[in-house]
N, CA, C and O of each residue as an XYZ file, in Angstrom:
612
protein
N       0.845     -1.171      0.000
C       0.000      0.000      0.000
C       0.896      1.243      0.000
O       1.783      1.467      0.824
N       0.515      2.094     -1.131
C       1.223      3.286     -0.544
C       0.890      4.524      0.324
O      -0.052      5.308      0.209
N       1.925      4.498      1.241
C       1.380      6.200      1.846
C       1.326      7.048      1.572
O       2.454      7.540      1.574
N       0.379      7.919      1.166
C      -0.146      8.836      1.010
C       0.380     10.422      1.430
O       0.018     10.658      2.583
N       1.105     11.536      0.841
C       1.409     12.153      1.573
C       0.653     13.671      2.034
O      -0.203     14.305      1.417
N       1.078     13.870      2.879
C      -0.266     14.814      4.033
C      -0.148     16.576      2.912
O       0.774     17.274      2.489
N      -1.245     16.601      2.870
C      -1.770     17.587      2.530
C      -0.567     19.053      2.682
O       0.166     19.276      3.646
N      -0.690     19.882      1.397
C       0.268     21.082      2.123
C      -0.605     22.164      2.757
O      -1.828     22.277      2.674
N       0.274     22.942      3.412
C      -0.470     24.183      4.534
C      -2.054     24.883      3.737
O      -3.142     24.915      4.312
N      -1.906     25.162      2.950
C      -2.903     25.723      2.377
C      -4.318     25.522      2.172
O      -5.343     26.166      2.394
N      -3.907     23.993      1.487
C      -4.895     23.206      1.351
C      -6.019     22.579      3.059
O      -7.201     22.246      3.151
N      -5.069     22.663      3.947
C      -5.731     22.077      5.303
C      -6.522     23.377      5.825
O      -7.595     23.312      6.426
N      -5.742     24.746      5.463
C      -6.005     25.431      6.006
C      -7.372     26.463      5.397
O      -7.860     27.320      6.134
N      -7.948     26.208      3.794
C      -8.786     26.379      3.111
C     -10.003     25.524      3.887
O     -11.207     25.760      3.975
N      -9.480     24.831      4.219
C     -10.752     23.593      4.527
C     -10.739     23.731      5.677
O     -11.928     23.913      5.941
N     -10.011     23.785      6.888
C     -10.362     24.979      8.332
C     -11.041     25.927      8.242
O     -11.953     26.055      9.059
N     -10.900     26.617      7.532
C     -11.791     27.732      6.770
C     -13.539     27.877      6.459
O     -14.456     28.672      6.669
N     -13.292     26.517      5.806
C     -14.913     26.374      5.223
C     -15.352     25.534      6.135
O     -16.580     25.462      6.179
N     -14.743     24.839      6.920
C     -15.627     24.240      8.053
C     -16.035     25.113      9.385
O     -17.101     24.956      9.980
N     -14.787     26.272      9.844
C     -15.231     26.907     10.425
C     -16.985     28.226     10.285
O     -17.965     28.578     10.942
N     -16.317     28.444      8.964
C     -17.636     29.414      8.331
C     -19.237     28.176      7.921
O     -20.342     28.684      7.733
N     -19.098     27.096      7.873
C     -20.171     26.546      7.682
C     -20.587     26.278      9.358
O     -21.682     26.505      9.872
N     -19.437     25.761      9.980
C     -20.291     25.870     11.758
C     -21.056     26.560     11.760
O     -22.226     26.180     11.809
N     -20.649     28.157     11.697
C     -20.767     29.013     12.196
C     -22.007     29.618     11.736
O     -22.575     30.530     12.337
N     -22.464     29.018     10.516
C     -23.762     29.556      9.798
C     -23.273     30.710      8.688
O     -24.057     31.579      8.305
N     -22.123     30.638      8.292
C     -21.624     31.999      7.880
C     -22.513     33.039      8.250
O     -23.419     33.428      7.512
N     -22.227     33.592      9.604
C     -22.295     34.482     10.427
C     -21.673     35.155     11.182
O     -21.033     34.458     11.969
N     -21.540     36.306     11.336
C     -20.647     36.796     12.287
C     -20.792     36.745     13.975
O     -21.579     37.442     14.615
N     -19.703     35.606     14.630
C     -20.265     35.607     15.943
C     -20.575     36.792     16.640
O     -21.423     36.773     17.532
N     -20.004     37.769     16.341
C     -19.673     39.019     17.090
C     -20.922     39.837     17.326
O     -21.508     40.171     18.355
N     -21.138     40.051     16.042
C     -22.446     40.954     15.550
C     -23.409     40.392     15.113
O     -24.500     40.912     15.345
N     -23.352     38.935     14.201
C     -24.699     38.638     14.018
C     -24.911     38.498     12.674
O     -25.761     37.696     12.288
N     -24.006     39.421     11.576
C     -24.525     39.263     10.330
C     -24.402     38.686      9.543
O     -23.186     38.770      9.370
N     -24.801     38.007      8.743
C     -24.831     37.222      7.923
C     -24.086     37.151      6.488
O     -24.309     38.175      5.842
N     -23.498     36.487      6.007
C     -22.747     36.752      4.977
C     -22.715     35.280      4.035
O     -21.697     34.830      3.509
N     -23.821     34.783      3.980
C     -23.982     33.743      2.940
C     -23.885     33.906      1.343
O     -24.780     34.396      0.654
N     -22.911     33.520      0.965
C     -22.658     33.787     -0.238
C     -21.699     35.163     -0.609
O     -21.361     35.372     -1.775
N     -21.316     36.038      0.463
C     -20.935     37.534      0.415
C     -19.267     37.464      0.740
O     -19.147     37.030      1.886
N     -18.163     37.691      0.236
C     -17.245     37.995      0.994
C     -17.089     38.727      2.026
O     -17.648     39.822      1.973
N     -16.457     38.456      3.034
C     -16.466     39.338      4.473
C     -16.308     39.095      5.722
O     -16.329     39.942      6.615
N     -16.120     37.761      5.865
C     -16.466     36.771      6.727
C     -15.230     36.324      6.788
O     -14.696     36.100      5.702
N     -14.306     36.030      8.237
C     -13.229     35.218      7.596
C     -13.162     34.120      9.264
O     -13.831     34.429     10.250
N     -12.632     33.416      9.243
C     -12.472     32.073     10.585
C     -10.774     33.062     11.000
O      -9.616     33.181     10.599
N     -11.643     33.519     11.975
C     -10.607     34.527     12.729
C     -10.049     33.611     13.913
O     -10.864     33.024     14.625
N      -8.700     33.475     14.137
C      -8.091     32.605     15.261
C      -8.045     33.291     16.354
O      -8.046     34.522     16.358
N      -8.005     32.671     17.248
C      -7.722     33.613     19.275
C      -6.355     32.925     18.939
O      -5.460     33.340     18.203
N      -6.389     32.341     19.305
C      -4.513     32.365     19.403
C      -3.566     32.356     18.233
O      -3.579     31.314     17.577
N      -2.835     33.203     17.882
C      -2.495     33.644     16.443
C      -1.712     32.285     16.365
O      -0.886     31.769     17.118
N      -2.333     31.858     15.058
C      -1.697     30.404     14.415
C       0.017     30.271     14.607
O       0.502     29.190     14.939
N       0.837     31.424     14.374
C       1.911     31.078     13.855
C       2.458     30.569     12.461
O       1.647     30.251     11.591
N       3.949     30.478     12.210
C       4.372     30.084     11.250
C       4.758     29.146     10.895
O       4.536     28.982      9.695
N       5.524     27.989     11.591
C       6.106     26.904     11.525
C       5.686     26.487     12.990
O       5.299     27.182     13.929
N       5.878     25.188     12.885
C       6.779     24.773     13.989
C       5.423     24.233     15.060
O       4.452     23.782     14.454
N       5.363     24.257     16.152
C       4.402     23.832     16.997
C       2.744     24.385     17.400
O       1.759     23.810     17.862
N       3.072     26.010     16.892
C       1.832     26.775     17.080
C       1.084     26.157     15.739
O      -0.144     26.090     15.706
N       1.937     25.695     14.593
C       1.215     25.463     13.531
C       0.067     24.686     13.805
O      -0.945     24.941     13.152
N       0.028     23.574     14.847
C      -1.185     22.826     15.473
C      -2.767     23.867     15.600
O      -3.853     23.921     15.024
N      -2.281     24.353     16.370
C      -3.085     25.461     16.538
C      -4.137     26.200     15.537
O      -5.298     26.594     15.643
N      -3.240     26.190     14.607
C      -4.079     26.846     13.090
C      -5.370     26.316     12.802
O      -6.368     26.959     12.476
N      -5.249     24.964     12.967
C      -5.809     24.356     12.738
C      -7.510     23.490     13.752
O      -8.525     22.938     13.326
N      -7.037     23.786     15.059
C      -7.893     23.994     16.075
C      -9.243     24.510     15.836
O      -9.396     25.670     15.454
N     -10.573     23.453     16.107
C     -11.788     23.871     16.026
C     -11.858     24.957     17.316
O     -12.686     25.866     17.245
N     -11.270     24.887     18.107
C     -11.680     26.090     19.467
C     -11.265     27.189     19.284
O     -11.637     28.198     19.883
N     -10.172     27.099     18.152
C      -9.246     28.413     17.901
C      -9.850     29.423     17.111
O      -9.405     30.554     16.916
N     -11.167     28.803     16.558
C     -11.259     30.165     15.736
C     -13.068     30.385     15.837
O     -13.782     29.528     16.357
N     -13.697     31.887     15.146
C     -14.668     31.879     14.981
C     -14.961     32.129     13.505
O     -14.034     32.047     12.700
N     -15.928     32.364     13.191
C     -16.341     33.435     11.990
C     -16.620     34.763     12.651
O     -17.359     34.968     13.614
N     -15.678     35.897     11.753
C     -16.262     37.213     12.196
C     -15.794     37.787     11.031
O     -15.009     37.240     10.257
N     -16.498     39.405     10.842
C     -16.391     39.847      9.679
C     -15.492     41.099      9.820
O     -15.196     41.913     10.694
N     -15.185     40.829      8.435
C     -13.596     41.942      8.171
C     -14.696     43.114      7.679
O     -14.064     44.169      7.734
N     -15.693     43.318      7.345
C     -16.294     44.997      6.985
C     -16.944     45.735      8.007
O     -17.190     45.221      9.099
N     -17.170     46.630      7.792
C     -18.009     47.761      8.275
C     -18.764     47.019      9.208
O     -18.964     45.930      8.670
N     -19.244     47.035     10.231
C     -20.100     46.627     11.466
C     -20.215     47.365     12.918
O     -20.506     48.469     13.378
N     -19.806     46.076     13.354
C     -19.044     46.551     15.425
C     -18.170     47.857     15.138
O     -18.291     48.937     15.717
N     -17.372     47.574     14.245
C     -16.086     48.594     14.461
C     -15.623     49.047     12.698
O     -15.591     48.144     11.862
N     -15.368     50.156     12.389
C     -14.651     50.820     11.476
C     -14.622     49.303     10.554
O     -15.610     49.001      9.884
N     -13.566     48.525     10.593
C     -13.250     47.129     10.381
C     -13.671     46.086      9.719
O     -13.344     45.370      8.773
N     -15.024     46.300     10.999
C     -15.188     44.743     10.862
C     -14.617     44.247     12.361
O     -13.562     44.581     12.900
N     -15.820     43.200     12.935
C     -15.413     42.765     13.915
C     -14.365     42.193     14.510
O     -14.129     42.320     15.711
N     -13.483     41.346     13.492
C     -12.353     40.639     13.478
C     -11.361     41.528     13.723
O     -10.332     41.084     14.231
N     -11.461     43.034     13.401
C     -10.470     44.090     13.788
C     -10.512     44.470     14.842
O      -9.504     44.750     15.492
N     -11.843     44.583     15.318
C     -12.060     45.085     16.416
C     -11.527     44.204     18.129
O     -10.741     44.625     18.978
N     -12.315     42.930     18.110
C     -11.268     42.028     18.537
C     -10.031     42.142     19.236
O      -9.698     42.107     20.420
N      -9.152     42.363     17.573
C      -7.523     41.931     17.465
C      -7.288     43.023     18.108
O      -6.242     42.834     18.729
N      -7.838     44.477     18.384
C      -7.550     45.617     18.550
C      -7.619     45.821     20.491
O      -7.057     46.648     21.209
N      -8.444     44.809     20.793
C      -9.172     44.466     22.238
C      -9.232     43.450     22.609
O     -10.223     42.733     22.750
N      -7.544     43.143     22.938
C      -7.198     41.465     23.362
C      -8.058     41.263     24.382
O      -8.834     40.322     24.217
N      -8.187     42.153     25.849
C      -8.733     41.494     27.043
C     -10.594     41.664     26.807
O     -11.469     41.206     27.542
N     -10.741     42.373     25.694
C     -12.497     42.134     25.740
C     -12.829     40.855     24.844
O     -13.944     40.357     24.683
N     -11.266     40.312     24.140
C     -11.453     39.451     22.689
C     -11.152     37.747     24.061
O     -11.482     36.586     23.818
N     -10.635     38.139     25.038
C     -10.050     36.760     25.581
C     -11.778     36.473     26.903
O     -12.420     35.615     27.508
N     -11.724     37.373     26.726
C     -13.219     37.691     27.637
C     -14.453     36.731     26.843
O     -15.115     35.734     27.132
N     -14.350     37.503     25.884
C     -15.393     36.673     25.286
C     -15.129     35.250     24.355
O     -15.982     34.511     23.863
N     -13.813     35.155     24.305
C     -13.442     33.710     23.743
C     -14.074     32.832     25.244
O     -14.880     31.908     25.131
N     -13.743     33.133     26.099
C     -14.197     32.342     27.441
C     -16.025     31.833     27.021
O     -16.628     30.776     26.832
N     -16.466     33.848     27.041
C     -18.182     33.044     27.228
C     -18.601     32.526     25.957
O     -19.826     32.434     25.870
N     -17.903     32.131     24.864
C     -18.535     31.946     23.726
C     -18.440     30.072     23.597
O     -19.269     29.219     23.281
N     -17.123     30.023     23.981
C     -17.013     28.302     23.943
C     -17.110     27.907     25.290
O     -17.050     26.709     25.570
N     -17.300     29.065     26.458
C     -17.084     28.144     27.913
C     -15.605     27.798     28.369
O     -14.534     27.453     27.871
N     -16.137     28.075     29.544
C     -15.159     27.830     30.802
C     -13.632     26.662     30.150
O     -12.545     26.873     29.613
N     -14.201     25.771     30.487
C     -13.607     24.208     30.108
C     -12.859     23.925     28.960
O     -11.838     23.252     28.814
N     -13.688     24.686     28.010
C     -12.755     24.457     26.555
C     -11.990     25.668     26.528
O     -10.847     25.552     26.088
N     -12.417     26.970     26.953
C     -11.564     27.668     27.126
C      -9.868     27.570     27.720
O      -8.860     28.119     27.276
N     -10.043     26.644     28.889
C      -9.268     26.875     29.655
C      -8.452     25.428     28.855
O      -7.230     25.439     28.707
N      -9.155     24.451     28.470
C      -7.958     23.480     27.765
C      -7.233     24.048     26.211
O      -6.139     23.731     25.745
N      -8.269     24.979     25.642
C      -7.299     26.108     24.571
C      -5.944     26.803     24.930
O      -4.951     26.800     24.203
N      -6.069     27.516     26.402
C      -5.097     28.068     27.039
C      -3.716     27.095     27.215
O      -2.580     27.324     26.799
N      -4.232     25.898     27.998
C      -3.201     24.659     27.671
C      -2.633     24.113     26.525
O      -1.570     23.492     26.529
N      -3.354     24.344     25.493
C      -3.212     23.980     24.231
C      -2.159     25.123     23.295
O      -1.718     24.810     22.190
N      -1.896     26.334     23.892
C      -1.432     27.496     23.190
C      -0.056     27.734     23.951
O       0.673     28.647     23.562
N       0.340     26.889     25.091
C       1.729     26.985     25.679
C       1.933     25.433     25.454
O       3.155     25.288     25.421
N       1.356     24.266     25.291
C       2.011     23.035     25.133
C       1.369     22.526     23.828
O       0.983     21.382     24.067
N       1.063     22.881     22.475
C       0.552     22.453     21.615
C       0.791     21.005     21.025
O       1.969     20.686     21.191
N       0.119     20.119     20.447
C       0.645     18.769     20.147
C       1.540     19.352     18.558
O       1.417     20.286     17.766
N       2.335     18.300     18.708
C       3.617     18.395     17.722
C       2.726     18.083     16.512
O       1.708     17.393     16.464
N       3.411     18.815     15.470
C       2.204     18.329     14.359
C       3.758     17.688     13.220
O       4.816     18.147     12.790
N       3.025     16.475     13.174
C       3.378     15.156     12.188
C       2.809     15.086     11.271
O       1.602     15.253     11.445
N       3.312     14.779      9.619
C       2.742     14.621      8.854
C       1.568     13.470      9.174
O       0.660     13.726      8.383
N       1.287     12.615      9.776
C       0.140     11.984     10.188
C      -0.508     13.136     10.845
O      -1.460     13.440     10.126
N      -0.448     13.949     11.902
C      -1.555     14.401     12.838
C      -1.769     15.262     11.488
O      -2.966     15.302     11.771
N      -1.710     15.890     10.443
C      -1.453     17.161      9.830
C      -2.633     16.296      8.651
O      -3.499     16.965      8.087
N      -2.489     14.543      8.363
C      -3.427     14.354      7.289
C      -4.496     13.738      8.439
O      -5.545     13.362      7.917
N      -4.444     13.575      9.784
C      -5.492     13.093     10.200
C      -6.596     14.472     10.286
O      -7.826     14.453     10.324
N      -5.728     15.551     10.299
C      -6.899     16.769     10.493
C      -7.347     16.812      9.237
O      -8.515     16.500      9.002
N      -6.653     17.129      8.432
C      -7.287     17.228      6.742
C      -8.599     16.051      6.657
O      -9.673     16.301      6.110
N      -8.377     15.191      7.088
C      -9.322     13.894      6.332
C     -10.488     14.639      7.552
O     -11.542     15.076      7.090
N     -10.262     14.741      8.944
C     -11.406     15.505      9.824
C     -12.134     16.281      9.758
O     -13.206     16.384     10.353
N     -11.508     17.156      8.786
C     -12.232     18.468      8.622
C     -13.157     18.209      6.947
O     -14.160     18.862      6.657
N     -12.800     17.589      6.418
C     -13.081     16.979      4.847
C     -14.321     15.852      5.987
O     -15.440     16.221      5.633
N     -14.431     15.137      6.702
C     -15.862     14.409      6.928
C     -16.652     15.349      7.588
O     -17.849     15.267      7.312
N     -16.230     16.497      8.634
C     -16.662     17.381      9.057
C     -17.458     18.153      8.333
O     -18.596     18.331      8.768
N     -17.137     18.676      7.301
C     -17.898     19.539      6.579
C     -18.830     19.096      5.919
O     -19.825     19.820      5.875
N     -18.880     17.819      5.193
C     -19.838     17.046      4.286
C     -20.219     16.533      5.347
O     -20.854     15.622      4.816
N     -20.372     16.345      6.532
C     -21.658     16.095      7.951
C     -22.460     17.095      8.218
O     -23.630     17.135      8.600
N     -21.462     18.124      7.899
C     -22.543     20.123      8.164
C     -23.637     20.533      7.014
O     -24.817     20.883      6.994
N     -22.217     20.212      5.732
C     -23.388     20.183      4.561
C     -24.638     19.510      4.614
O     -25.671     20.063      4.235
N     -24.608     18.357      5.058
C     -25.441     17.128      4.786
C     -26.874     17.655      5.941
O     -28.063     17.495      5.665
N     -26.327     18.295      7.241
C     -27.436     18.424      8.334
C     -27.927     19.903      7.832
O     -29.101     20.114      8.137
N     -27.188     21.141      7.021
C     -27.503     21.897      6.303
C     -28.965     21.880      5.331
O     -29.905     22.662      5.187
N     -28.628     20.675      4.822
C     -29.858     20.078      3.674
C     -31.014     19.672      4.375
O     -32.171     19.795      3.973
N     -30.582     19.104      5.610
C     -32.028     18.799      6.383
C     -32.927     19.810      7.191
O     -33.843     19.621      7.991
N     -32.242     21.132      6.616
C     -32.904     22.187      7.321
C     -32.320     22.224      8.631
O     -33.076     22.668      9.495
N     -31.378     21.937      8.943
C     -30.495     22.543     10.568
C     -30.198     24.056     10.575
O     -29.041     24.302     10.234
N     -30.681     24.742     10.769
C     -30.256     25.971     11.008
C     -29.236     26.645     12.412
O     -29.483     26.147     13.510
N     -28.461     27.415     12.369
C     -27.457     27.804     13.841
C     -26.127     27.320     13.478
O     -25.643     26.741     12.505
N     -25.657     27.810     14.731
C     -24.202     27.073     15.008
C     -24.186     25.543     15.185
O     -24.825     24.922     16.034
N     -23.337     25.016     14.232
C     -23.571     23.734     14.536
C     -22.655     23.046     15.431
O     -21.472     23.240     15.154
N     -22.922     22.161     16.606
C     -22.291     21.168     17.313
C     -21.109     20.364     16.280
O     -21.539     19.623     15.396
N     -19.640     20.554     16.445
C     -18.280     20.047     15.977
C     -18.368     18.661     16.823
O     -18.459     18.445     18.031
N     -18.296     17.740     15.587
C     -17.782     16.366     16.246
C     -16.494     16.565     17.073
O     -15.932     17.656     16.986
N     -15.981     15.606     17.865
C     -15.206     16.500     18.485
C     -13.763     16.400     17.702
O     -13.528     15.611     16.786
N     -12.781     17.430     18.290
C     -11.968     17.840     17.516
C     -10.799     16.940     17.266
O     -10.574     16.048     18.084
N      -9.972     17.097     16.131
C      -9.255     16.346     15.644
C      -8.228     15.605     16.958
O      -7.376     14.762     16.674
């Protein structure tokens, strides 16, 4: 059999992307608005991904990110600016938005991140690829909201 080799950055991280914005209802957690079909919207991270190396895990993290919008709204911006601009109102509400618990194992997760291996790196790719065609699929059945993430990679 041959092995298969793991996905490059882009590609995992397109598809972090569209799974985060389909959770999310393509909506802006912040404000509320809606952006189905609209550019504007982007899966904004709390703990800045990084470049290489161990934070790269992180990037990739269902807790790490929301949908919020880069235009005109909350702020000049776009909420996602606004936020980045207001770490302790942005860490405030990362708390009440996912809760206590996941909050606080994110925090653990952003000083000891798991090492990312070309295995952990295609096990997320293939996660987020059944993930989304599970959202799509409960999408079609009329699920409306934020949707409940199998749990994370």
């Amino acid at each position: 059999m041959t092995k298969r080799s793991p996905p490059k950055r882009a590609t995992v991280s397109s598809w972090f992307s569209r799974v985060i914005r389909e959770r999310d209802e393509y909506r802006c957690q912040v404000c509320g608005r809606s952006f189905r079909g609209l550019k504007g919207l982007s899966a904004s991270h709390h703990v800045p991904q990084g470049g290489r190396g161990a934070l790269l895990a992180l990037a990739w993290d269902l807790d790490n990110a929301t949908a919020k919008c880069d235009v005109p709204g909350g702020y000049p911006r776009g909420c996602h600016a606004w936020m980045d601009a207001h770490p302790l109102h942005h860490a405030e509400w990362i708390r009440d938005h996912i809760g206590e618990e996941r909050y606080q194992a994110l925090k653990v997760r952003s000083v000891a991140p798991p090492k990312m291996t070309p295995e952990l790196k295609m096990n997320i790719y293939e996660h987020l690829k059944s993930e989304l065609k599970r959202m799509e699929a409960l999408r079609r059945d009329g699920v409306t909201g934020t949707l409940t993430m199998e749990a994370n990679w």
